[in-house]
C-alpha positions, 0 to 999 in steps of 0.5 A, spaced: 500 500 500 502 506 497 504 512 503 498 515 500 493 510 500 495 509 507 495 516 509 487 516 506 486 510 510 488 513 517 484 520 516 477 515 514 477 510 520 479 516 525 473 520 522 468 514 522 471 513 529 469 519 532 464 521 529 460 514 529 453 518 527 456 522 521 457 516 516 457 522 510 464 524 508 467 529 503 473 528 499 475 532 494 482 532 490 486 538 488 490 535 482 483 532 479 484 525 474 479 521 478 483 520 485 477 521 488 473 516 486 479 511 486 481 513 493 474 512 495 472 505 491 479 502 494 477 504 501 470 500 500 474 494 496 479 493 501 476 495 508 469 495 508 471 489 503 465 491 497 467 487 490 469 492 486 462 493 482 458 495 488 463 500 490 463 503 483 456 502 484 456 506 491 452 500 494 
């Protein structure tokens, strides 16, 4: 796993555990190319261990 996909990580899984009511996240990348919606499927493959489909989907 790359340093930043670490680092995005971290910063989710502290937010969810602090603010446990609050499931609503917004994120948003400076440099554009779809690192957003890459960063976000990845989180919900490899941690929430959705299939690639339904995080595409947002399922």
């Amino acid at each position: 796993m790359s340093q930043k996909s670490s680092s995005f990580y971290k910063e989710v899984d502290t937010f969810l555990s602090t603010e446990p009511e609050n499931k609503l996240i917004c994120v948003h990348c400076v440099h554009g190319v779809n690192r957003t919606g890459y960063y976000i499927c990845r989180y919900m493959i490899e941690k929430l261990k959705f299939t690639p489909e339904d995080a595409i989907k947002g399922k």
